[in-house]
N, C-alpha and C positions, 0 to 999 in steps of 0.2 A: 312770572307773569307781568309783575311790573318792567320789567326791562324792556318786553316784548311792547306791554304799551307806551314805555317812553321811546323808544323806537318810530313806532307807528304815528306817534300823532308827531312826534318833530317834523319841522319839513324834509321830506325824502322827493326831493328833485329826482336826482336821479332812476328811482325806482318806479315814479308817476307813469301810467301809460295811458297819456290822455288825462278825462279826470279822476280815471280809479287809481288805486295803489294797493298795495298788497294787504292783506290780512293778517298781520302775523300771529294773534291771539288764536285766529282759526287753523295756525299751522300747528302752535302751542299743542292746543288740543285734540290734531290729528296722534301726535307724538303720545300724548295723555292714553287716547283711546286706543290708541294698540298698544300701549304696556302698562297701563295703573288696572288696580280693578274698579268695576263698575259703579260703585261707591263712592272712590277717589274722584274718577272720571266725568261722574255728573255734578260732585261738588267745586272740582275744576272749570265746569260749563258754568256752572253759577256764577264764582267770583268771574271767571275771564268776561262774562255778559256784565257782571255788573262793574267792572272797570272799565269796561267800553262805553256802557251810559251813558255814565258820569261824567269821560274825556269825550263824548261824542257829541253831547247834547240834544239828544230826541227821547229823552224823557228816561223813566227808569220802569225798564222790562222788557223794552223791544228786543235788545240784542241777547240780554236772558232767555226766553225764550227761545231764540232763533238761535242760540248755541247750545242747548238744553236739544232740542229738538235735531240739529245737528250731529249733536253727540249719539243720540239715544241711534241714528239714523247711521254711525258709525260701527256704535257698539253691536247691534245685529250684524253688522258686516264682516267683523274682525273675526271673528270665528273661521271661516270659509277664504281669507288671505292668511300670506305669508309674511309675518312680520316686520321679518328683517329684509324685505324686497323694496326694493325704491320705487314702484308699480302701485305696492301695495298704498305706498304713502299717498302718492297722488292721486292714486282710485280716491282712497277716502276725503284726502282735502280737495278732491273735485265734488264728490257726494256733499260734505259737509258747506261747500260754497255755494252747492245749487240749493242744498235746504233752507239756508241764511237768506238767500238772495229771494226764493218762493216766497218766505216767511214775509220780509219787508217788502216786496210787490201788494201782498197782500195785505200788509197792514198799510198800506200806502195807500191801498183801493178802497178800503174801508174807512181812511180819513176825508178822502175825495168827497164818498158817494154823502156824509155826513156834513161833514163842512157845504 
């Protein structure tokens, strides 16, 4: 997990598209969610949310939750794919992008409507 986040937060020019860049704590945890068990897996969602905080700087919880919620949003999923399919990988780190990405729209709309 630390590798994945010294990784991510160096600069990766090349990987930039636009101003996003890749997630790779969320790929971490695609990997997590279809082979640790569900125990592991949410204790994975925690640290990887809370090493992203921290090197993120938007305070401490948003991306905990949003990979907590991710995961959990995985873990129902894995059941009904096929593990070792490269389908299956990107099914899930597409589901677990769109639930990160819902999570922070909405905690983004909820700082707006306050502020």
């Amino acid at each position: 997990a630390l590798v994945a986040l010294a990784v991510q937060v160096a600069p990766m020019a090349a990987l930039r598209l636009g101003e996003g860049r890749p997630d790779l704590l969320l790929v971490l945890l695609v990997f997590v969610a279809l082979h640790a068990p569900v125990s592991t897996a949410l204790y994975a969602a925690i640290v990887a949310g809370l090493l992203q905080d921290v090197a993120g700087h938007r305070g401490i919880g948003v991306y905990v939750v949003g990979y907590v919620m991710a995961m959990l949003a995985m873990l129902q999923l894995r059941s009904s794919l096929y593990r070792e399919s490269g389908i299956a990988h990107a099914t899930l780190a597409g589901v677990g992008a769109l639930v990160v990405v819902v999570w922070l729209l909405v905690r983004w709309a909820m700082y707006a409507i306050v502020a």
